[in-house]
PDB file as gemmi writes it, atoms N, CA and C in Angstrom:
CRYST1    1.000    1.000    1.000  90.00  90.00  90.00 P 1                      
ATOM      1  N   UNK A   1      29.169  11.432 -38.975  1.00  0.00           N  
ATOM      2  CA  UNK A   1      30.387  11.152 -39.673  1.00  0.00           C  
ATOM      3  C   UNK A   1      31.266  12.382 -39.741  1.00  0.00           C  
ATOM      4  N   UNK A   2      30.491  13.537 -39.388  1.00  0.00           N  
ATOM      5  CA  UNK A   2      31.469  15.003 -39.558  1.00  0.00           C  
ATOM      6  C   UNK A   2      32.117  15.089 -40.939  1.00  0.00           C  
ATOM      7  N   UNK A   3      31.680  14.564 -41.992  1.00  0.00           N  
ATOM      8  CA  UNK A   3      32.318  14.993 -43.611  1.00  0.00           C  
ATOM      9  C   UNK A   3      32.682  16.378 -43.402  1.00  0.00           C  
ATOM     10  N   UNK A   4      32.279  17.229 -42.993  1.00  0.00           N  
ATOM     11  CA  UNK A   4      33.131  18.783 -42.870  1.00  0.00           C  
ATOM     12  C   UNK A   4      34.011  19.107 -42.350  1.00  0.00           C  
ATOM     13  N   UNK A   5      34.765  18.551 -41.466  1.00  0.00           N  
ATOM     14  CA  UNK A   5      35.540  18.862 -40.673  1.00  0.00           C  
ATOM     15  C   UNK A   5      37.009  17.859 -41.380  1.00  0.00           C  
ATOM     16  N   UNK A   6      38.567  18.671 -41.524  1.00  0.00           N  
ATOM     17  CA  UNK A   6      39.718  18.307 -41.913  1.00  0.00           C  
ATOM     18  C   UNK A   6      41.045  18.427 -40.782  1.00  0.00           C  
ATOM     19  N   UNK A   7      41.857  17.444 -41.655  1.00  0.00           N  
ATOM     20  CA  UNK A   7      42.720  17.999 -40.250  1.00  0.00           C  
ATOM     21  C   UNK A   7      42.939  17.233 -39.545  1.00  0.00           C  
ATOM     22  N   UNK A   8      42.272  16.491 -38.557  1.00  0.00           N  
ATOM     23  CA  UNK A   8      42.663  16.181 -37.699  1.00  0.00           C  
ATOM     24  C   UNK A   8      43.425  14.857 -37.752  1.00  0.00           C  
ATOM     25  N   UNK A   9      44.249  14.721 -36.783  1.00  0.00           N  
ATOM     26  CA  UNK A   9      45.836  13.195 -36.754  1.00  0.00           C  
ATOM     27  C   UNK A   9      44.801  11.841 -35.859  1.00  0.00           C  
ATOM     28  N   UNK A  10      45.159  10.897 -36.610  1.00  0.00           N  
ATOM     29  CA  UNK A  10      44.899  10.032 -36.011  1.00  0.00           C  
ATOM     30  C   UNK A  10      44.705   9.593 -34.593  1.00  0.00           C  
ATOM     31  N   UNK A  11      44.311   8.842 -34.419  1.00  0.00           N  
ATOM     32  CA  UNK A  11      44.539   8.681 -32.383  1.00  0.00           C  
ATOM     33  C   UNK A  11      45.776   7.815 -32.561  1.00  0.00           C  
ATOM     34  N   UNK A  12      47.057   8.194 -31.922  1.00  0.00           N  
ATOM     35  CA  UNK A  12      48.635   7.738 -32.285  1.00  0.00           C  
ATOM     36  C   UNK A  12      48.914   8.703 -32.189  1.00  0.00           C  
ATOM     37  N   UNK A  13      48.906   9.670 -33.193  1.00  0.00           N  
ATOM     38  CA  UNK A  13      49.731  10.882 -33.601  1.00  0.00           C  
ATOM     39  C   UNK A  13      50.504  10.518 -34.335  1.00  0.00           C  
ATOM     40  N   UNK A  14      52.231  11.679 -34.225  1.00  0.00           N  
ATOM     41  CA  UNK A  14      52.782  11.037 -34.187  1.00  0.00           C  
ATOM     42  C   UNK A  14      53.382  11.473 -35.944  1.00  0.00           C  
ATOM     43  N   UNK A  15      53.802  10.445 -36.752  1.00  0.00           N  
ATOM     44  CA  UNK A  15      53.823  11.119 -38.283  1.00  0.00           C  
ATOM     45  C   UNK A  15      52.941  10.307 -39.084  1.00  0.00           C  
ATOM     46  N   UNK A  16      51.647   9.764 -38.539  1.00  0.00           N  
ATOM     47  CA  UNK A  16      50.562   9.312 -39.142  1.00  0.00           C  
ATOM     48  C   UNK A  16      49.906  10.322 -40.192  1.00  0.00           C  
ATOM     49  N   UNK A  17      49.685  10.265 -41.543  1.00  0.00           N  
ATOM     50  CA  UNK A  17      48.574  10.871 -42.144  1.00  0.00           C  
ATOM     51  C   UNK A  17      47.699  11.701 -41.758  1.00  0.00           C  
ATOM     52  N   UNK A  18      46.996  12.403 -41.961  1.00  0.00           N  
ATOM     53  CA  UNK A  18      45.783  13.555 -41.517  1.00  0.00           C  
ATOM     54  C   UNK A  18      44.944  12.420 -41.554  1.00  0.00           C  
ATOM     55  N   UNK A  19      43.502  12.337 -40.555  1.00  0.00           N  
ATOM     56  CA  UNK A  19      42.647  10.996 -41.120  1.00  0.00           C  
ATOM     57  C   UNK A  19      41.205  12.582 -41.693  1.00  0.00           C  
ATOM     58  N   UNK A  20      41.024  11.857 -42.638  1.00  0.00           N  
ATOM     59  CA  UNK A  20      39.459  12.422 -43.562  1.00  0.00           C  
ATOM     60  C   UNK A  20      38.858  11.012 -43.386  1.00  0.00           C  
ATOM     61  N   UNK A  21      37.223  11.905 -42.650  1.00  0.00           N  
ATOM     62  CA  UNK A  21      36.220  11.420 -42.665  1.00  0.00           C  
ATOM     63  C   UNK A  21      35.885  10.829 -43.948  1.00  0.00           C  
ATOM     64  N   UNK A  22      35.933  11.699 -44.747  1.00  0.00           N  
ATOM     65  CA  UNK A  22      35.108  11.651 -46.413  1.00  0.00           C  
ATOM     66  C   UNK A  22      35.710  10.439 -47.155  1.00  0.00           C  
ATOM     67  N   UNK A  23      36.903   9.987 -46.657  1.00  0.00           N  
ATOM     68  CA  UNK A  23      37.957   9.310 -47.519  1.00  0.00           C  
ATOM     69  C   UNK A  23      37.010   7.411 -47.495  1.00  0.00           C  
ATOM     70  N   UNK A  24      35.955   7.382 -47.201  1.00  0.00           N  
ATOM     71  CA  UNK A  24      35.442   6.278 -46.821  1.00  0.00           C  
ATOM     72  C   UNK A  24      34.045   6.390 -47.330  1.00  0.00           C  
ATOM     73  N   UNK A  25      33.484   7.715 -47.788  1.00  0.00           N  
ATOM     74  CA  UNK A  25      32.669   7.918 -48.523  1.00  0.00           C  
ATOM     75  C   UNK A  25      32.207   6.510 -50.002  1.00  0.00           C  
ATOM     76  N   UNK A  26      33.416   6.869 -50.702  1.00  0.00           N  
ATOM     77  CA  UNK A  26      32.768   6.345 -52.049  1.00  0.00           C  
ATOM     78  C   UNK A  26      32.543   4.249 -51.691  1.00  0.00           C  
ATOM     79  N   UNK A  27      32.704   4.461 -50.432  1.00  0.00           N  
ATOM     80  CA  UNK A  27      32.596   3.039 -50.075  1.00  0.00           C  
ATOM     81  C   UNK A  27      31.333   2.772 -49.213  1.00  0.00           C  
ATOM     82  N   UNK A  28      30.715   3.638 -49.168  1.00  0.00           N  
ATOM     83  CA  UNK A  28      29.214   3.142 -48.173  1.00  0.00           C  
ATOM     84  C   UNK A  28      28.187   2.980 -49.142  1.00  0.00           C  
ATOM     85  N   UNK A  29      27.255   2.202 -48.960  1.00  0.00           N  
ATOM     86  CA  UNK A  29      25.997   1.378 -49.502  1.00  0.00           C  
ATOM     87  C   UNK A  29      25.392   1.638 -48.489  1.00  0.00           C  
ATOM     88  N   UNK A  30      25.133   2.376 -47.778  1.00  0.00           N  
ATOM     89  CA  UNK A  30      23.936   2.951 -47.050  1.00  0.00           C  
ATOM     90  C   UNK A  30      22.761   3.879 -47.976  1.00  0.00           C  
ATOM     91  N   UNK A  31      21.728   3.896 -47.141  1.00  0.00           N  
ATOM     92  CA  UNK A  31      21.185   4.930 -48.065  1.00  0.00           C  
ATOM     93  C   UNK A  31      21.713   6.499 -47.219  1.00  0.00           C  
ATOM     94  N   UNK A  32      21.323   7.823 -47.209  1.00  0.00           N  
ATOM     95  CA  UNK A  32      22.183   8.850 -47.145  1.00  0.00           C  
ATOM     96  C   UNK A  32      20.888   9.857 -46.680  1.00  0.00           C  
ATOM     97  N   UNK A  33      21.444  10.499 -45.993  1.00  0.00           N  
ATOM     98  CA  UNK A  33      20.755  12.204 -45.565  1.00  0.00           C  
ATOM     99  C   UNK A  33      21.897  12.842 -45.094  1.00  0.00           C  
ATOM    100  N   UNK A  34      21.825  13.741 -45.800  1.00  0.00           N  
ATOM    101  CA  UNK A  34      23.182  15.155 -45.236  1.00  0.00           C  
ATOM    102  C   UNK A  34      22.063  16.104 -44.888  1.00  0.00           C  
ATOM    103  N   UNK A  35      22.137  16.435 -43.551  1.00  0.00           N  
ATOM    104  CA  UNK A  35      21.555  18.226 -43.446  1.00  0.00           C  
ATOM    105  C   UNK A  35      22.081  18.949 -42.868  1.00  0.00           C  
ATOM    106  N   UNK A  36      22.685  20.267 -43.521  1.00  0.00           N  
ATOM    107  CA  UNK A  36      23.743  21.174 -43.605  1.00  0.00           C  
ATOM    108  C   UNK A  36      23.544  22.222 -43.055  1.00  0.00           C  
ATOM    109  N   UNK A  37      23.896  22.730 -41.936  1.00  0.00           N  
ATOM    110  CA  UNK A  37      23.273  24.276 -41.471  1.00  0.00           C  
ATOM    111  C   UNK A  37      24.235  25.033 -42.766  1.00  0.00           C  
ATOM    112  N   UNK A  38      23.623  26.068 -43.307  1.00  0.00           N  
ATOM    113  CA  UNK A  38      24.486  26.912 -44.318  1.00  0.00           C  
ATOM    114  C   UNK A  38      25.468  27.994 -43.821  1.00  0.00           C  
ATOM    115  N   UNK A  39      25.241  28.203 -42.346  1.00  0.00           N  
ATOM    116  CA  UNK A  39      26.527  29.330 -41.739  1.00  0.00           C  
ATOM    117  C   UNK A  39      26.798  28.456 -40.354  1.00  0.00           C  
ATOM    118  N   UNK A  40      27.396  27.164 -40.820  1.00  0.00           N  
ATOM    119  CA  UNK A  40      28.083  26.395 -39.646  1.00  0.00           C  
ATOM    120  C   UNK A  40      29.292  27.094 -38.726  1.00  0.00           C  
ATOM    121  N   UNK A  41      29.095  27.267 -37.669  1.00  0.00           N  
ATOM    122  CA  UNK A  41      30.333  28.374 -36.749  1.00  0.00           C  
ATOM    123  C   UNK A  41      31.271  26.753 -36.386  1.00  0.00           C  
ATOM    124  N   UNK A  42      31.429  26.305 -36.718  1.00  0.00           N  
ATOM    125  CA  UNK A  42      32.234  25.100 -36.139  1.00  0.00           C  
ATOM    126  C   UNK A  42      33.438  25.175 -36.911  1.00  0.00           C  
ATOM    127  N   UNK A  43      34.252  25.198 -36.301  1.00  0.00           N  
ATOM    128  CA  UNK A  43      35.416  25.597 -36.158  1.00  0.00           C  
ATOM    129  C   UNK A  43      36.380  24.302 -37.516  1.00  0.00           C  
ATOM    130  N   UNK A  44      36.463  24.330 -38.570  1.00  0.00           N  
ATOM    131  CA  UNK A  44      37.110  23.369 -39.610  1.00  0.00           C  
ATOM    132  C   UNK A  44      35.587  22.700 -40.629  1.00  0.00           C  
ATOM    133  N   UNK A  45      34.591  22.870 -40.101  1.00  0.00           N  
ATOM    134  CA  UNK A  45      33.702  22.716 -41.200  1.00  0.00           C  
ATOM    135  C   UNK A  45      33.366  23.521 -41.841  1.00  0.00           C  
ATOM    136  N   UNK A  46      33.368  23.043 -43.236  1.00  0.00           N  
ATOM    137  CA  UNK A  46      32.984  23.508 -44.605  1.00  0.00           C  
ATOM    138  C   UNK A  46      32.452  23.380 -45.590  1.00  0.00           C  
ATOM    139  N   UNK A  47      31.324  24.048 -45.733  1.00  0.00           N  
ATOM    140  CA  UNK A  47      30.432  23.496 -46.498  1.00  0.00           C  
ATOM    141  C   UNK A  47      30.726  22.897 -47.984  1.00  0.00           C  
ATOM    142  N   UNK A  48      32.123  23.265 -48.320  1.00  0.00           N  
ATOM    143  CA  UNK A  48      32.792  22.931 -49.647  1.00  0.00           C  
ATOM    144  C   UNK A  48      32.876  21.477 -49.356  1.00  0.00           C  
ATOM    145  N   UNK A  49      33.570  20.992 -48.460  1.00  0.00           N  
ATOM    146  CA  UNK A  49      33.740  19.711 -48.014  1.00  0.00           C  
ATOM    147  C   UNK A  49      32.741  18.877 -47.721  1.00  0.00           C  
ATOM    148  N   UNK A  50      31.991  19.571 -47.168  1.00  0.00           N  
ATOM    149  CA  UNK A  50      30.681  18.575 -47.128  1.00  0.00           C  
ATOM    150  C   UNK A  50      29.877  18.297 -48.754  1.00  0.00           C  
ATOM    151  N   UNK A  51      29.921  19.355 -49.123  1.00  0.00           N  
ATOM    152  CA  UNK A  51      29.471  18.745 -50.990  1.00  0.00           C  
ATOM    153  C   UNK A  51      30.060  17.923 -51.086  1.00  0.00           C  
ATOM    154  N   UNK A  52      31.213  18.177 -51.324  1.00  0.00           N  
ATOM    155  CA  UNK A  52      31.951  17.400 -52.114  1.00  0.00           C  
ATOM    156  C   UNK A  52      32.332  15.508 -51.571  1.00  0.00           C  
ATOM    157  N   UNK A  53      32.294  15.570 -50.216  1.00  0.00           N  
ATOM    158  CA  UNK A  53      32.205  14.251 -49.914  1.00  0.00           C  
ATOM    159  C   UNK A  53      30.299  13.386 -49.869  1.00  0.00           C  
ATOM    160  N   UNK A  54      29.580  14.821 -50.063  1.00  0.00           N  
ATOM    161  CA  UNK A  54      28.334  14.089 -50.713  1.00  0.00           C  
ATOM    162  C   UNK A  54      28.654  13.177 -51.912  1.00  0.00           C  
ATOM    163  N   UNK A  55      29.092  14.295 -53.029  1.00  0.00           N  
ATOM    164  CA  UNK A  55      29.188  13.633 -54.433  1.00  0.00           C  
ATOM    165  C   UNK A  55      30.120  12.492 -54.809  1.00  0.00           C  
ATOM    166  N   UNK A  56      30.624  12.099 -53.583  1.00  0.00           N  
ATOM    167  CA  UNK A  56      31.338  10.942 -53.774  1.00  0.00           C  
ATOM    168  C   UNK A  56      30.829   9.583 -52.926  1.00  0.00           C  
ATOM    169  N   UNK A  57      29.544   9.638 -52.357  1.00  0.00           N  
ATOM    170  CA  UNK A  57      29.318   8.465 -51.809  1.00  0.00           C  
ATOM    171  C   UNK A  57      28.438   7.683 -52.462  1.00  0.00           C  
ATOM    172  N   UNK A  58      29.418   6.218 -52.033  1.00  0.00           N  
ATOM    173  CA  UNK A  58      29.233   5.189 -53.294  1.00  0.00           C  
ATOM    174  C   UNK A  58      29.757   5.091 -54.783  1.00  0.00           C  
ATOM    175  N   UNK A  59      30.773   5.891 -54.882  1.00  0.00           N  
ATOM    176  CA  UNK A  59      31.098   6.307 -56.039  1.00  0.00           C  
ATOM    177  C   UNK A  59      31.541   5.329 -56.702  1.00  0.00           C  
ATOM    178  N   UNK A  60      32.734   3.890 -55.780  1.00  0.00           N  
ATOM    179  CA  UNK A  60      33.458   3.073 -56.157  1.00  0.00           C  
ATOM    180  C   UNK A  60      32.932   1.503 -55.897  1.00  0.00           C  
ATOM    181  N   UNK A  61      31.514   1.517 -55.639  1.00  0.00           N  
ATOM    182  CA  UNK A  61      30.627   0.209 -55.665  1.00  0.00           C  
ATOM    183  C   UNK A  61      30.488   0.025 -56.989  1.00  0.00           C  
ATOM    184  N   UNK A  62      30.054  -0.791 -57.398  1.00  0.00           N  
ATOM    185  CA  UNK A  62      29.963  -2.038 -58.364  1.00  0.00           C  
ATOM    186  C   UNK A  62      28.234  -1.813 -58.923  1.00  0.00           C  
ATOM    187  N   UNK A  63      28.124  -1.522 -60.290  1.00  0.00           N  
ATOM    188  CA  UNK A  63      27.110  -1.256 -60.731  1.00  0.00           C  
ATOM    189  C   UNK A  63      26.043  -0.586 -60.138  1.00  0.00           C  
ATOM    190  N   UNK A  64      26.177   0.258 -59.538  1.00  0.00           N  
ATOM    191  CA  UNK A  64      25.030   1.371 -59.039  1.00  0.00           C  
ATOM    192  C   UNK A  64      24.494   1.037 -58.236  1.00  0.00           C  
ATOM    193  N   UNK A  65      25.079   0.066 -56.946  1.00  0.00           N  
ATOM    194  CA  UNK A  65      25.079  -0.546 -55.983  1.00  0.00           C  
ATOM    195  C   UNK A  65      23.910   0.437 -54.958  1.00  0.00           C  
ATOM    196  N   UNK A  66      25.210   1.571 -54.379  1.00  0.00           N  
ATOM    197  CA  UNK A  66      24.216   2.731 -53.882  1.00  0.00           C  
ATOM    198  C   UNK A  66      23.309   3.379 -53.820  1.00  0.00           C  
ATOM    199  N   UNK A  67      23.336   3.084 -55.668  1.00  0.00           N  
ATOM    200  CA  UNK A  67      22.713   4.852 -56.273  1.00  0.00           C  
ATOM    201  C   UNK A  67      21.467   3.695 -56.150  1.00  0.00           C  
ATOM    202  N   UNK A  68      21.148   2.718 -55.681  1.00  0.00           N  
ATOM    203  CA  UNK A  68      19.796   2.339 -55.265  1.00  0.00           C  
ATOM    204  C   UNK A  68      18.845   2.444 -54.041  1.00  0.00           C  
ATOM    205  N   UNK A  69      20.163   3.199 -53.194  1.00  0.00           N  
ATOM    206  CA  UNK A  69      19.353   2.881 -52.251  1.00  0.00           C  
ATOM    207  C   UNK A  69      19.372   5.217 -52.124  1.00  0.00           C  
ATOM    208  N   UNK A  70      17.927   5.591 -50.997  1.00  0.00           N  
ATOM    209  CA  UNK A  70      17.733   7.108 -51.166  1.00  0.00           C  
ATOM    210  C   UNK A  70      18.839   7.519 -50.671  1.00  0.00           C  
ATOM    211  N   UNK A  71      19.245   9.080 -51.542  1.00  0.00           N  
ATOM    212  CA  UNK A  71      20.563   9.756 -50.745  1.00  0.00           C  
ATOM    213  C   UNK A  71      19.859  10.971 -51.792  1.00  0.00           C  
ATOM    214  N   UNK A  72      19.930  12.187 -50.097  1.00  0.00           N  
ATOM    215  CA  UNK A  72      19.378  12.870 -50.346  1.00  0.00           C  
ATOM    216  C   UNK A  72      20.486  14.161 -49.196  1.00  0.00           C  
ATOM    217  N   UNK A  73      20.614  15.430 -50.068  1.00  0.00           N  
ATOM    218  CA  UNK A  73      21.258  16.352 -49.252  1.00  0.00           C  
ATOM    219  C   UNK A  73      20.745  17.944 -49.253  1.00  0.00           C  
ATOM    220  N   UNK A  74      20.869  18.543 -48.043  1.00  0.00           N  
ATOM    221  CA  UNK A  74      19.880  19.770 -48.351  1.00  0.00           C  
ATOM    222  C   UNK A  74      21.253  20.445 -47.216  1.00  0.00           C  
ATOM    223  N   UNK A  75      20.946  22.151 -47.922  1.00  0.00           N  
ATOM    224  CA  UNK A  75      21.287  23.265 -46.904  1.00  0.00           C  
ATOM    225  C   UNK A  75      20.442  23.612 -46.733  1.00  0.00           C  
ATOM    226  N   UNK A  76      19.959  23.831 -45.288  1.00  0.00           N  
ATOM    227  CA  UNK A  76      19.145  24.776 -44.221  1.00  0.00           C  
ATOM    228  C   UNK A  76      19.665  26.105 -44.084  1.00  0.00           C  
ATOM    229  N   UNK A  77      19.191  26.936 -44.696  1.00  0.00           N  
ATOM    230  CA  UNK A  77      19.265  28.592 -44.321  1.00  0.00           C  
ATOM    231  C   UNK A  77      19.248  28.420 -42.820  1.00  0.00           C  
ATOM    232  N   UNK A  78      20.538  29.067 -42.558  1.00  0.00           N  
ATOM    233  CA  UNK A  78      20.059  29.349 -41.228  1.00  0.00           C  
ATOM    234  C   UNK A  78      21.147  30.794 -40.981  1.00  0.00           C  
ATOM    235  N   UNK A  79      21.030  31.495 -39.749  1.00  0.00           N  
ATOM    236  CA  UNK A  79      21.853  32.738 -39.755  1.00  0.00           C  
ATOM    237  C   UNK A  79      23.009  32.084 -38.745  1.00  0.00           C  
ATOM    238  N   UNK A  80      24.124  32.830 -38.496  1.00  0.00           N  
ATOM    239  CA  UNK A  80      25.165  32.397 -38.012  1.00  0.00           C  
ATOM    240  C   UNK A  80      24.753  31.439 -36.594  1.00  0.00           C  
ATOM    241  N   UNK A  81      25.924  30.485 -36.705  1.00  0.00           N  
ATOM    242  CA  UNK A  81      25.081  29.489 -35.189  1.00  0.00           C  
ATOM    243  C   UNK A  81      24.304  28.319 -35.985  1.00  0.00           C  
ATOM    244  N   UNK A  82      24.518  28.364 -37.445  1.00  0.00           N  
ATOM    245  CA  UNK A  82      23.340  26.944 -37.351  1.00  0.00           C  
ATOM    246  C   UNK A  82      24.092  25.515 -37.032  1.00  0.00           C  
ATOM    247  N   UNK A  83      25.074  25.670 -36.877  1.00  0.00           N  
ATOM    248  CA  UNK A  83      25.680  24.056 -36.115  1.00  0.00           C  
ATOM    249  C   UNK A  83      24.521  23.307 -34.890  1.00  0.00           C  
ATOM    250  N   UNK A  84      24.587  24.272 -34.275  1.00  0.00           N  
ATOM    251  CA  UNK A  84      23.914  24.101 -32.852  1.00  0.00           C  
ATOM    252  C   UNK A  84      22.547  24.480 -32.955  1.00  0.00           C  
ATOM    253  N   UNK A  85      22.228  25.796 -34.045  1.00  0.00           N  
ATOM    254  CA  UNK A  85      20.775  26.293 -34.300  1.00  0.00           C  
ATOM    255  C   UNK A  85      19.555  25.120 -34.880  1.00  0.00           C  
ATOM    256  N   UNK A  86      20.658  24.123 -35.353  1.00  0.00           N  
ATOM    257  CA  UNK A  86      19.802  22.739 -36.228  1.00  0.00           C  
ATOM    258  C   UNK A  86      19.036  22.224 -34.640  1.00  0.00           C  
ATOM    259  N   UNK A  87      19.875  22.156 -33.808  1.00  0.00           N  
ATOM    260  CA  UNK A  87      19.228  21.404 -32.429  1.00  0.00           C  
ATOM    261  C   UNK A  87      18.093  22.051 -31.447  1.00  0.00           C  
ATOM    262  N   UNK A  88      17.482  23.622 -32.345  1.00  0.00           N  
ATOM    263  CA  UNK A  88      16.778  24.447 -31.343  1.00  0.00           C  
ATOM    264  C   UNK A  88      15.224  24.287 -31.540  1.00  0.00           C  
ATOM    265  N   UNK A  89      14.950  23.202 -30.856  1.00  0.00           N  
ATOM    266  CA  UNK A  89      13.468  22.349 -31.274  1.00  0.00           C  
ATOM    267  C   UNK A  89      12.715  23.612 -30.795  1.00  0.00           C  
ATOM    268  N   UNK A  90      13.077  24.315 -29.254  1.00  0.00           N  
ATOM    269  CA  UNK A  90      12.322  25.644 -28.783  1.00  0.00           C  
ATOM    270  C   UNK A  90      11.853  26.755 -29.183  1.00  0.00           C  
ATOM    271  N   UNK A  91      13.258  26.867 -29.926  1.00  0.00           N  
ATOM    272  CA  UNK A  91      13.311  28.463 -30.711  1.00  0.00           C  
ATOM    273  C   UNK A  91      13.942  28.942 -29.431  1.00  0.00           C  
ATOM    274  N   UNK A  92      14.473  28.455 -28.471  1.00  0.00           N  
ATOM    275  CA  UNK A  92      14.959  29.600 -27.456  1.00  0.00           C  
ATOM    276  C   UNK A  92      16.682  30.202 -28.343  1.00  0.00           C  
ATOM    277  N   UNK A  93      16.729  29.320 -28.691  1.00  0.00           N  
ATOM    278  CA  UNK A  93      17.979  30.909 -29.761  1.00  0.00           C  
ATOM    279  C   UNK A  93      17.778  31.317 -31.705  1.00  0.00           C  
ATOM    280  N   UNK A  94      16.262  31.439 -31.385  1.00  0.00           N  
ATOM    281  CA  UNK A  94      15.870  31.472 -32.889  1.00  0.00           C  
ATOM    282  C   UNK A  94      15.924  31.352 -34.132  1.00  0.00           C  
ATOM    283  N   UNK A  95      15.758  29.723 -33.657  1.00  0.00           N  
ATOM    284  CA  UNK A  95      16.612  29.026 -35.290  1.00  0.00           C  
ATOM    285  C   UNK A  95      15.321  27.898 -35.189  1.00  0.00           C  
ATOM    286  N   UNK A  96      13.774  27.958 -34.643  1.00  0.00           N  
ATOM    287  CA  UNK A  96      13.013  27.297 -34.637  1.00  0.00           C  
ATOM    288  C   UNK A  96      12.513  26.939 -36.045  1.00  0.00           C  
ATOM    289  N   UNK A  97      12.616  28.020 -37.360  1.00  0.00           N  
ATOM    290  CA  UNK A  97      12.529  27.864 -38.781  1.00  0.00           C  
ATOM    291  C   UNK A  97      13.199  26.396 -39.152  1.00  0.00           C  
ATOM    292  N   UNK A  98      14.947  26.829 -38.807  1.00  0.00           N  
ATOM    293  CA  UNK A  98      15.472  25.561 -39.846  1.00  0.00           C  
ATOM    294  C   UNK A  98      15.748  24.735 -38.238  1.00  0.00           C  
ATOM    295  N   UNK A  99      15.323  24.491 -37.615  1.00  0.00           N  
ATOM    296  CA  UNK A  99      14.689  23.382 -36.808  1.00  0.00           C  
ATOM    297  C   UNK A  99      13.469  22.765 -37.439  1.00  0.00           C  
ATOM    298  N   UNK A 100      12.708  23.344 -37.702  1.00  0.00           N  
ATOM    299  CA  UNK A 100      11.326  22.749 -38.871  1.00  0.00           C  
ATOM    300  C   UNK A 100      11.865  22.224 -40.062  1.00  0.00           C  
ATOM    301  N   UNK A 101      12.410  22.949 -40.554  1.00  0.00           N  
ATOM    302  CA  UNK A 101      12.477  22.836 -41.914  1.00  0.00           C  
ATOM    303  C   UNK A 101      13.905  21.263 -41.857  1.00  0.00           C  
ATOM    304  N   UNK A 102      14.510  21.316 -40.711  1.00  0.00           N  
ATOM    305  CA  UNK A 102      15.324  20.105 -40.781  1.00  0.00           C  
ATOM    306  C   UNK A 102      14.784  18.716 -40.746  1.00  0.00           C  
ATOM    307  N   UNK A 103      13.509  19.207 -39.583  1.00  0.00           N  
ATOM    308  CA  UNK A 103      12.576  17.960 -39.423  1.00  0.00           C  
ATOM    309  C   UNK A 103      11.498  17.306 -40.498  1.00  0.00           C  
ATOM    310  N   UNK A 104      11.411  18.837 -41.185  1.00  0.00           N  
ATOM    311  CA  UNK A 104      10.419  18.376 -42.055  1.00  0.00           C  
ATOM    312  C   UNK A 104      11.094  17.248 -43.301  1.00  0.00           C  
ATOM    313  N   UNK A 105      12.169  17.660 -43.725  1.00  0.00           N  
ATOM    314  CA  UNK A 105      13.060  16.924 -44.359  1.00  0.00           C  
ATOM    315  C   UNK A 105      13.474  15.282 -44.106  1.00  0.00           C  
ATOM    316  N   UNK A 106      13.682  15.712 -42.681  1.00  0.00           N  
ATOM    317  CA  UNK A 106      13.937  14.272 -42.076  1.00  0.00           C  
ATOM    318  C   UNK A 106      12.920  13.358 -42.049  1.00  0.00           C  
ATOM    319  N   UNK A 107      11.731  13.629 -41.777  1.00  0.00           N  
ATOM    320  CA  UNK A 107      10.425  13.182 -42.066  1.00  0.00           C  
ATOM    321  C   UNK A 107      10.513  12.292 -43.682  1.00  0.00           C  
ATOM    322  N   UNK A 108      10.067  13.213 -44.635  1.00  0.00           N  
ATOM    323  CA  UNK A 108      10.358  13.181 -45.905  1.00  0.00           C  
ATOM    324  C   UNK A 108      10.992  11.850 -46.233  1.00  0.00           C  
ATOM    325  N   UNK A 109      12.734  11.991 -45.930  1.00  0.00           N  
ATOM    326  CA  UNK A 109      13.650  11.039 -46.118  1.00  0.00           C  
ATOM    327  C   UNK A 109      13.089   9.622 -45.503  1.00  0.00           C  
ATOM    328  N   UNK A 110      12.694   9.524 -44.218  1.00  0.00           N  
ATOM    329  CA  UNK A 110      12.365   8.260 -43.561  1.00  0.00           C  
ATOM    330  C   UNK A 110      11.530   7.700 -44.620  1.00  0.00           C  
ATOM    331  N   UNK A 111      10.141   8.969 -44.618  1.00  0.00           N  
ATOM    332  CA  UNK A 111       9.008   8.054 -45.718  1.00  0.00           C  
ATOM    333  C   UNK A 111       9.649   7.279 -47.199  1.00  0.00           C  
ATOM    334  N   UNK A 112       9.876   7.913 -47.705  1.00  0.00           N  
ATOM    335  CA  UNK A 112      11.339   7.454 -48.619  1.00  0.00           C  
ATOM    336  C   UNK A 112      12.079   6.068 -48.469  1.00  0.00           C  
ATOM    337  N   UNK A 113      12.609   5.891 -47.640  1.00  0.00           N  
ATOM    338  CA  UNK A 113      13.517   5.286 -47.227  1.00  0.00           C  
ATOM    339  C   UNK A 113      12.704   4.159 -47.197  1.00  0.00           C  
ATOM    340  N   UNK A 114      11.972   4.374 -46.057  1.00  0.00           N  
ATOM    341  CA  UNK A 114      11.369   3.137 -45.893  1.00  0.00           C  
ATOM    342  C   UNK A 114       9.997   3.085 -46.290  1.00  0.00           C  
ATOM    343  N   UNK A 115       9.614   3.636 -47.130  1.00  0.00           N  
ATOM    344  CA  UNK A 115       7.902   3.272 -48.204  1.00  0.00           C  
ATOM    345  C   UNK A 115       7.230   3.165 -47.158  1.00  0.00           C  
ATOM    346  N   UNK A 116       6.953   4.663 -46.342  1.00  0.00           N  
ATOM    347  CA  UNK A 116       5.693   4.577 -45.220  1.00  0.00           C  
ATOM    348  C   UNK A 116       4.987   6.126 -46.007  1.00  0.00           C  
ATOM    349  N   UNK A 117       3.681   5.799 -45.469  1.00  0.00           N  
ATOM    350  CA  UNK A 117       2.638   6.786 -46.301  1.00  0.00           C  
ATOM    351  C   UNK A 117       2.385   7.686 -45.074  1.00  0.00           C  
TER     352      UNK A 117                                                      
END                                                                             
């Protein structure tokens, strides 16, 4: 969904609105996993933005619709590069830590999610 990233014009252009990802947030009934490299080099993401469109999903459902189903969000320490460092299953650019530590999470969430032991 890219919740971090702002800015960008619609496909049109043109004098359309900025479109935000996040703006669709307080409307999903999904259940949720955010995992955040903490020194994202990507160019308009921000980790401010990504909170903050955490704390708004599901916000505008109908009796705690969401808040039933798991939503769960973590920052991964990682050193500069963790955009791409999240994807280094190898360790060939030494970010094999929060490569673990993303999976281990992700793990976690599934069991969760779906009540497997």
């Amino acid at each position: 969904m890219g919740t971090g990233c702002r800015g960008r014009e619609r496909a049109g252009g043109g004098d359309a609105p900025p479109w935000l990802e996040q703006a669709a947030a307080p409307h999903i009934r999904a259940s949720l996993l955010f995992i955040v490299a903490s020194d994202d080099e990507m160019m308009n993401c921000n980790i401010e933005v990504q909170r903050e469109a955490y704390r708004h999903f599901g916000t505008s459902l109908p009796h705690g619709v969401a808040r039933r189903q798991p939503r769960q969000y973590h920052e991964i320490p990682t050193p500069p590069g963790g955009h791409v460092g999240l994807m280094d299953s190898c360790n060939f650019m030494g970010f094999g830590s929060a490569w673990g530590q993303m999976m281990d999470k992700t793990v976690a969430y599934l069991k969760l999610t779906f009540d497997l032991r």
